[in-house]
C-alpha positions in Angstrom: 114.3 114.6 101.1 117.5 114.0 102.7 117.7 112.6 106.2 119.5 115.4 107.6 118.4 117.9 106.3 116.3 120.4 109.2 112.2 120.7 108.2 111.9 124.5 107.6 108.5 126.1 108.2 107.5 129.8 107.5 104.7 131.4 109.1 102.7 134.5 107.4 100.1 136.4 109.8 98.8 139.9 110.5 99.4 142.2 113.3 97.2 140.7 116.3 96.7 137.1 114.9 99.1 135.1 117.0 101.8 134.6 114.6 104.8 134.6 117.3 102.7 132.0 120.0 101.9 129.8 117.0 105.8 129.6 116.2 106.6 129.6 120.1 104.4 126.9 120.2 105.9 124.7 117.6 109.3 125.4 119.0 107.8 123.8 122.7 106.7 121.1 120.4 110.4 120.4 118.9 112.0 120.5 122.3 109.5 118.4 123.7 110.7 115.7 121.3 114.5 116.4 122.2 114.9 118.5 118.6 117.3 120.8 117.7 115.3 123.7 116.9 115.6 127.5 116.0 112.8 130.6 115.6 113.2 134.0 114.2 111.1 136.7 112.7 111.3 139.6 110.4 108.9 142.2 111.0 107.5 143.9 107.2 105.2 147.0 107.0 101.8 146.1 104.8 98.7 147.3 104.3 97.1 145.9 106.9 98.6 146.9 110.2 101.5 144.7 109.2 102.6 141.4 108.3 105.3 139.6 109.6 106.9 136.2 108.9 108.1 133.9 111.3 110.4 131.2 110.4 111.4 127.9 112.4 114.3 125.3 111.4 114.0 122.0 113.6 116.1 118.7 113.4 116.5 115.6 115.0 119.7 116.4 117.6 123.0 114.2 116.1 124.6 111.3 116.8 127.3 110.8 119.4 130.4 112.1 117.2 128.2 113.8 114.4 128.2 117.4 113.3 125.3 119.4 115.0 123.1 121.1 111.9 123.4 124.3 110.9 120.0 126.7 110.6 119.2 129.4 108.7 117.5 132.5 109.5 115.6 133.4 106.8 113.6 131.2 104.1 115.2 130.7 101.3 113.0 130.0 97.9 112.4 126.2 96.9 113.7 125.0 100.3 110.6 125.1 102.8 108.5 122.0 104.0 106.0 124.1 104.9 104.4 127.3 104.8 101.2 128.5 107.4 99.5 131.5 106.4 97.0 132.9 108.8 94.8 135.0 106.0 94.2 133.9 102.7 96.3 136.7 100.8 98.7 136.4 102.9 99.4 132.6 101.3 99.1 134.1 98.1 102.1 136.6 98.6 104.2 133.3 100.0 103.9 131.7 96.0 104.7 134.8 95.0 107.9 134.7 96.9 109.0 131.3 95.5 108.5 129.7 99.1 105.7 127.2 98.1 107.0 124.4 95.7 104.5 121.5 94.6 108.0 119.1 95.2 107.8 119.8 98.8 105.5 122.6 100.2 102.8 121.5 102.4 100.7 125.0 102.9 98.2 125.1 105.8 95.9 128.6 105.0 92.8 130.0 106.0 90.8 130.8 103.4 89.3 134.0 105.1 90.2 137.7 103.5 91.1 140.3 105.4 91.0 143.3 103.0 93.9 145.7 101.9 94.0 149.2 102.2 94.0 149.7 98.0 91.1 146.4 97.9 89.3 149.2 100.7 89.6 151.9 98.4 89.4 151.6 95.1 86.5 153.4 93.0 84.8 150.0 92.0 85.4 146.4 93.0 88.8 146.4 93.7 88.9 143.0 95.7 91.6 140.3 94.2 89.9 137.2 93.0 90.2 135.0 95.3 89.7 131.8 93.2 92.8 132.9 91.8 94.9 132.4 95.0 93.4 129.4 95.9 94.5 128.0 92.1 97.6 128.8 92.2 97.7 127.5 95.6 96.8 124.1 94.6 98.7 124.6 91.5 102.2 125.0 93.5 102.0 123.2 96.5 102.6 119.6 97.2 99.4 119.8 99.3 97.0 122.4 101.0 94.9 122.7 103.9 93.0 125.2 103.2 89.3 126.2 105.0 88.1 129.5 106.9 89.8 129.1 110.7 88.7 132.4 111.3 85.6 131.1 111.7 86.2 127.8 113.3 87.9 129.7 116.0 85.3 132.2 116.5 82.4 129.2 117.1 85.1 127.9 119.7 86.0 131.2 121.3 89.6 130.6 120.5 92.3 133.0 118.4 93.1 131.5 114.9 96.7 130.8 115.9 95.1 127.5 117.9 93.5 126.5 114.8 96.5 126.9 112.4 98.1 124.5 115.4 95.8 121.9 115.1 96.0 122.4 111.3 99.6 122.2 111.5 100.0 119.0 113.6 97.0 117.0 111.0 99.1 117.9 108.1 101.7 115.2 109.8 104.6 117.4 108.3 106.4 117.2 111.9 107.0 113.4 112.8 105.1 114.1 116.1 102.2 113.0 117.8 99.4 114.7 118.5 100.0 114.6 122.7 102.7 116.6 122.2 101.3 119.6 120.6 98.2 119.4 122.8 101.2 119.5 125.7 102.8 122.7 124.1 99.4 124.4 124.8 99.2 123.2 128.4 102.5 123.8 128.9 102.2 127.7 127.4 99.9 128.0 130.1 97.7 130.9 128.6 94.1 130.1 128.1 94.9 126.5 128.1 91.1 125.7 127.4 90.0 127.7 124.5 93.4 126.9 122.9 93.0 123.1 123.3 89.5 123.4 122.0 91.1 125.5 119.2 93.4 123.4 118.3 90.9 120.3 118.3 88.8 121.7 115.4 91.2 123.0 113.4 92.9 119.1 113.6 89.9 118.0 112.9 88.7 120.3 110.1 92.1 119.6 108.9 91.9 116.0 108.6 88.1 115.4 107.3 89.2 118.0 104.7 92.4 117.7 103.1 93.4 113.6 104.0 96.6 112.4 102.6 96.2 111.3 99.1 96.3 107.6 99.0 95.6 107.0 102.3 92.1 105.2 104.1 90.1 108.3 105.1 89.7 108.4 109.2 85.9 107.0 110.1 84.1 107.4 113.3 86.3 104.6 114.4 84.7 101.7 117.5 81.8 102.3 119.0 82.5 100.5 122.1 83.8 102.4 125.1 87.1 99.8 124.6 87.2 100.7 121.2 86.9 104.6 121.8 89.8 103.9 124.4 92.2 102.7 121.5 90.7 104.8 118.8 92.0 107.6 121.1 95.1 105.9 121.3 95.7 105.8 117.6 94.8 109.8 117.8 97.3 110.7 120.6 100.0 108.5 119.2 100.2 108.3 115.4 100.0 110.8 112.5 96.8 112.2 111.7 96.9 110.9 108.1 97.4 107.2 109.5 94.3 107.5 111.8 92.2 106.2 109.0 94.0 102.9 108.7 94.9 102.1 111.9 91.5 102.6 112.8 90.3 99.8 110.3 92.9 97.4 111.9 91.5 97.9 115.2 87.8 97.0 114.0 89.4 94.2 112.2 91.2 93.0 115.4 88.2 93.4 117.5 85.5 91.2 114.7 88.7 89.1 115.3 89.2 88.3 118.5 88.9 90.8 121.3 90.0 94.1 122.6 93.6 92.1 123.9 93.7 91.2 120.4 93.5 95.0 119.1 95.5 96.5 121.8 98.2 93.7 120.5 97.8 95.2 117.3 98.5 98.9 118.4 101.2 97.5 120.2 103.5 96.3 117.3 102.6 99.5 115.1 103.8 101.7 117.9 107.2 99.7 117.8 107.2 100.2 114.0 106.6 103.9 114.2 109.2 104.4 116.4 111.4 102.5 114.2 110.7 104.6 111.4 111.0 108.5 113.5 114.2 106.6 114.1 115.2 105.4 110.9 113.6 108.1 108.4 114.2 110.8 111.0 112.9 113.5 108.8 110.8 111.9 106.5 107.0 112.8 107.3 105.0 110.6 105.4 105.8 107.7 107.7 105.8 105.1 104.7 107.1 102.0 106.6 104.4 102.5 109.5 101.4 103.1 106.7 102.7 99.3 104.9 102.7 97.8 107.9 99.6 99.0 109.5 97.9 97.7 106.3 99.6 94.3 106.1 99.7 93.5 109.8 95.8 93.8 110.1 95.3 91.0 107.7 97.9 89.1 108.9 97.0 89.1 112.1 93.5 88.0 110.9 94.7 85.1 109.1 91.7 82.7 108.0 92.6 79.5 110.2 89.3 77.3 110.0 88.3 78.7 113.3 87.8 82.2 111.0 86.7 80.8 107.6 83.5 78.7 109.8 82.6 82.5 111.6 82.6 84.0 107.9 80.5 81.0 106.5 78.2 81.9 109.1 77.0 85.1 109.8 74.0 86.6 108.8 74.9 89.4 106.7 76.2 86.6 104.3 73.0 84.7 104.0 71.3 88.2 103.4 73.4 88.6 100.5 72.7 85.2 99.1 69.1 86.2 99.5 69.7 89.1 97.8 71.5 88.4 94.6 69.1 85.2 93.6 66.3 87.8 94.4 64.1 85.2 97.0 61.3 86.2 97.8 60.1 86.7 102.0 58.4 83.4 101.6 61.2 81.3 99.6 63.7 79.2 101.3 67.6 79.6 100.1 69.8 76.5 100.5 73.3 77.3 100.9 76.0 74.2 100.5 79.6 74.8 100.9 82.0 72.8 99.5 85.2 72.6 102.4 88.5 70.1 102.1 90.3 70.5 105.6 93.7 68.8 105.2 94.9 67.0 108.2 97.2 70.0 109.1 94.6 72.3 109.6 92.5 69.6 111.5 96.2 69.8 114.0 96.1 73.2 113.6 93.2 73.9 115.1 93.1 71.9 117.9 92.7 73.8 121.3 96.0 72.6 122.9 99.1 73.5 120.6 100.8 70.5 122.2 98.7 68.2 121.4 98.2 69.0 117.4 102.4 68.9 117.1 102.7 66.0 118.8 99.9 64.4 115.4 101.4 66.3 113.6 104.6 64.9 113.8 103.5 61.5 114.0 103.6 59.3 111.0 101.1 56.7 112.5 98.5 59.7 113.2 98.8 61.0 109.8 98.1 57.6 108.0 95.5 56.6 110.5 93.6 59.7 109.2 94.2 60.1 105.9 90.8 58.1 104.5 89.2 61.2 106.6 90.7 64.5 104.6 90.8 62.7 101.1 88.1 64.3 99.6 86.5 67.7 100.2 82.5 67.4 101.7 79.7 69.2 101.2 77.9 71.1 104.2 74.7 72.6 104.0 74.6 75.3 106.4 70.9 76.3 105.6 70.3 72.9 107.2 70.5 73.0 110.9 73.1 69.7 111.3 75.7 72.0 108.8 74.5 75.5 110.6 75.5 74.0 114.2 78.6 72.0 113.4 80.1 75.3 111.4 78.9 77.5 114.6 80.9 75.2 116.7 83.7 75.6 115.0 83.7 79.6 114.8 82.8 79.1 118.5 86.6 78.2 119.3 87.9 81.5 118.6 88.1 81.9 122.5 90.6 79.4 122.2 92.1 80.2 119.2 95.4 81.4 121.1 96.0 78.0 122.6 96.3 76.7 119.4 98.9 75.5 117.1 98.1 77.9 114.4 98.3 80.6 116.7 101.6 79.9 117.4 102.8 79.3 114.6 101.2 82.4 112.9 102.3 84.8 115.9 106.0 83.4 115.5 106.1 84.3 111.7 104.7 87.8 111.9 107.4 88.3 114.8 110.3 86.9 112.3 108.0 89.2 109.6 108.4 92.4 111.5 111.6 91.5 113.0 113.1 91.3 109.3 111.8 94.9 108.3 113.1 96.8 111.5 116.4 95.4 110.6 116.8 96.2 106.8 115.0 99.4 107.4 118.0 100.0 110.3 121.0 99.2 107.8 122.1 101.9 105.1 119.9 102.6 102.7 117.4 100.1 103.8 114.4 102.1 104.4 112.9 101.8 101.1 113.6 98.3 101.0 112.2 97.5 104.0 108.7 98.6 102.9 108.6 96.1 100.0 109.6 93.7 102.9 106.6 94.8 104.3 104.3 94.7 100.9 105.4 91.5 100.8 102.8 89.7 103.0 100.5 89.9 100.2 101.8 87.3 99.0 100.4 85.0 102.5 97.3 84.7 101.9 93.9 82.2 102.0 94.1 79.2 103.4 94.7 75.3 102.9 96.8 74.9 99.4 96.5 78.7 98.6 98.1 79.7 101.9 100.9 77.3 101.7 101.7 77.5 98.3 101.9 81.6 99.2 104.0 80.5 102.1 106.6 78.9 100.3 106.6 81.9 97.4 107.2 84.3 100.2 109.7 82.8 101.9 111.5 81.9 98.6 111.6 86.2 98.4 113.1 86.2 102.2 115.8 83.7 101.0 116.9 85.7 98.2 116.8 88.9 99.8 119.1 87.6 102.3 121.4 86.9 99.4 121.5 90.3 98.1 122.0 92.4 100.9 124.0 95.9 100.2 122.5 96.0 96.5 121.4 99.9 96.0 118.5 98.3 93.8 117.6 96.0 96.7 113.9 97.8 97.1 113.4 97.3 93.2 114.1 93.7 92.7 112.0 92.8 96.0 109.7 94.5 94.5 110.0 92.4 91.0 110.4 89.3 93.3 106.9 89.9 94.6 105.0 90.5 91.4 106.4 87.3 89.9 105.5 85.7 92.4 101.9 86.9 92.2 102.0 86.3 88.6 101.0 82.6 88.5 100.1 79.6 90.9 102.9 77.6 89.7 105.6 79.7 90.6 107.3 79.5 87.4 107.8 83.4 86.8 109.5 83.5 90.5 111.2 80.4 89.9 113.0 81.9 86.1 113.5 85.8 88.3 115.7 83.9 91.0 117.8 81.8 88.5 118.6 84.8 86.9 119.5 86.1 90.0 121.5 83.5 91.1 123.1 83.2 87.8 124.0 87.1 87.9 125.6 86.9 91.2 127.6 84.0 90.2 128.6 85.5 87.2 
């Protein structure tokens, strides 16, 4: 899709099913985000009291000295983003028409009937198969939401139109957030309630039932009244097909560290989604903010000691031990770890990031110690001397942000996202900017795995930096990480950049 092109959306509904405040609606919602947007309809004469199509063109508004866009005022075949169809038939006749395309159609439709005139009279069964619609409708359309809103807006005492709006804003076609479509209906100022409650289910339904392919389903997210506070957060602010994942980081943030931690979290996505509306502007799958989300969870959990001694210790782990040796209720299970702290981690982890530079840096520290992190030990934490000293340890994690780790960790995740908010900003960037962001992957573990990912990863930094303003500069960060994930040694990584370097020479 190009980036400026206008997101065209037809709209298919009977006589007396809300067709025109549905596409008033979504015209509030375009304003609301300071788009450029433009609504007409043309009335047709059915079977059934009439059918008439709506159609809306929105776009971002241009840059200072840019051409404004031009809209059209019909729908043109092959060339609509996505189609809403208020009956089931009704989103039949729209494939029929050539609007629905499986390259770019999204098609929200209820799957209720409302019967022609000639289903209404024929001698026998003359009621089209509706299996048959629904086939073709997955057959042709990039994707479909598809369940009976007639009926969810019946339980809810609402009009479909409310649903098909709540439908509409889960399918995360339109780069907006859900606050703003639940403003649209406030704003409208016609039964504000029902509509809201309306347009709840059907964003619901929506979601649970059709979730982005690819994507982590949503979940019931925190239990915790601070974690219902951000998992309403992620739902007001984000795409509905990110909720999933986002929620997951949150959890992960909050077994972390605390709810600071999490809202932290939240914080740096919202930055990165706004980055991408700005960058992608009409893209609606909101790739960059779905890597990140994924890759700034685990970051932000790295496994500093503090993290690898809470892991060692919980209980569900022990259970599992239990579980796969098959112990009996009366059998004891021993568990010993085997653990090699170097002395930087011993630094690291100290609760006073001064403190651990300052031995760090020292050359007298470092050989005084050395006997101590020469070889690895063996703790049995079934034992209660290994149990305590371990719990200790995962103890510190109210601590963990005065730490040298912390620091260190916080300041390359800044650089991290720093780095992809630039490429993604400079011409033609955005797809490189992602595998910018897939490459954290390759920071991972801890002690000698970490730092030997560490050094691959910024070896991929380095060379990107180098080939700035290739147009393949997405596909050879991408080959950059896999050889870099291809062996411990490095040597695939090694050969790719030497070829590199040679190329560019050359």
């Amino acid at each position: 899709m190009r980036s400026d092109r206008p997101l065209s959306i037809a709209i298919a509904a009977l006589g007396g099913q809300g067709g025109g405040v549905l596409a008033e609606w979504l015209v509030a919602v375009a304003e609301l985000n300071g788009w450029i947007v433009q609504s007409t309809s043309v009335p047709g004469v059915a079977q059934r009291t009439g059918t008439t199509v709506y159609y809306v063109e929105m776009s971002p508004k241009p840059d200072l000295g840019q051409r404004p866009p031009v809209l059209a005022l019909m729908p043109v075949p092959g060339d609509v983003d996505l189609v809403v169809a208020a009956e089931l038939m009704e989103a039949g006749r729209t494939v029929v028409r050539g609007l629905v395309t499986p390259e770019r159609t999204t098609v929200v439709a209820s799957s209720h009937r409302v019967y022609g005139i000639t289903e209404k009279s024929a001698m026998g069964d003359g009621i089209v198969d509706a299996n048959a619609v629904l086939s073709a409708l997955h057959a042709r359309s990039r994707r479909l939401i598809c369940f009976d809103m007639e009926a969810v807006a019946d339980s809810h005492k609402s009009v479909i139109s409310s649903v098909l709006f709540g439908s509409i804003a889960a399918s995360a076609v339109l780069p907006f957030s859900r606050a703003t479509y639940e403003q649209a209906i406030s704003d409208y100022g016609v039964a504000v309630k029902t509509n809201l409650a309306g347009f709840q289910a059907g964003f619901e339904q929506a979601v649970q039932r059709s979730p982005v392919a690819g994507l982590v389903p949503p979940s019931s997210g925190p239990t915790t009244a601070l974690g219902l506070a951000l998992d309403e957060r992620i739902k007001r602010e984000f795409p509905a097909h990110l909720h999933g994942i986002l929620q997951e980081g949150v959890k992960r943030m909050l077994d972390y560290q605390d709810d600071a931690y999490a809202g932290l979290y939240l914080d740096r996505m919202t930055a990165i989604r706004s980055c991408d509306e700005g960058v992608a502007r009409l893209s609606n799958d909101f790739a960059l903010t779905n890597a990140v989300a994924r890759y700034l969870a685990l970051w932000m959990a790295y496994e500093d000691t503090i993290r690898v001694a809470d892991l060692k210790t919980r209980g569900q782990r022990f259970d599992r031990f239990r579980s796969e040796v098959r112990a009996g209720a009366d059998q004891v299970v021993y568990v010993t770890e085997f653990m090699h702290p170097r002395f930087e981690e011993f630094c690291e982890t100290l609760p006073v990031a001064g403190f651990g530079q300052w031995l760090l840096d020292s050359s007298f520290a470092r050989r005084l110690s050395a006997p101590l992190f020469r070889r690895g030990r063996h703790i049995h934490t079934a034992k209660l001397g290994g149990f305590l000293m371990l719990s200790f340890l995962a103890g510190m994690r109210r601590w963990r942000r005065s730490t040298l780790r912390y620091r260190v960790e916080q300041g390359r995740i800044v650089d991290w996202l720093s780095r992809i908010e630039r490429m993604a900003s400079s011409p033609g960037g955005y797809h490189a900017a992602v595998e910018i962001a897939e490459c954290q992957r390759l920071v991972k573990g801890y002690s000698d795995t970490h730092a030997r990912g560490l050094k691959n990863y910024y070896a991929v930094l380095s060379a990107v930096e180098g080939l700035r303003g290739r147009s393949d500069l997405a596909d050879v960060i991408r080959q950059l990480r896999n050889a870099a994930l291809a062996d411990e040694q490095g040597s695939k990584l090694a050969s790719l950049l030497s070829d590199l370097s040679s190329a560019k020479a050359a």
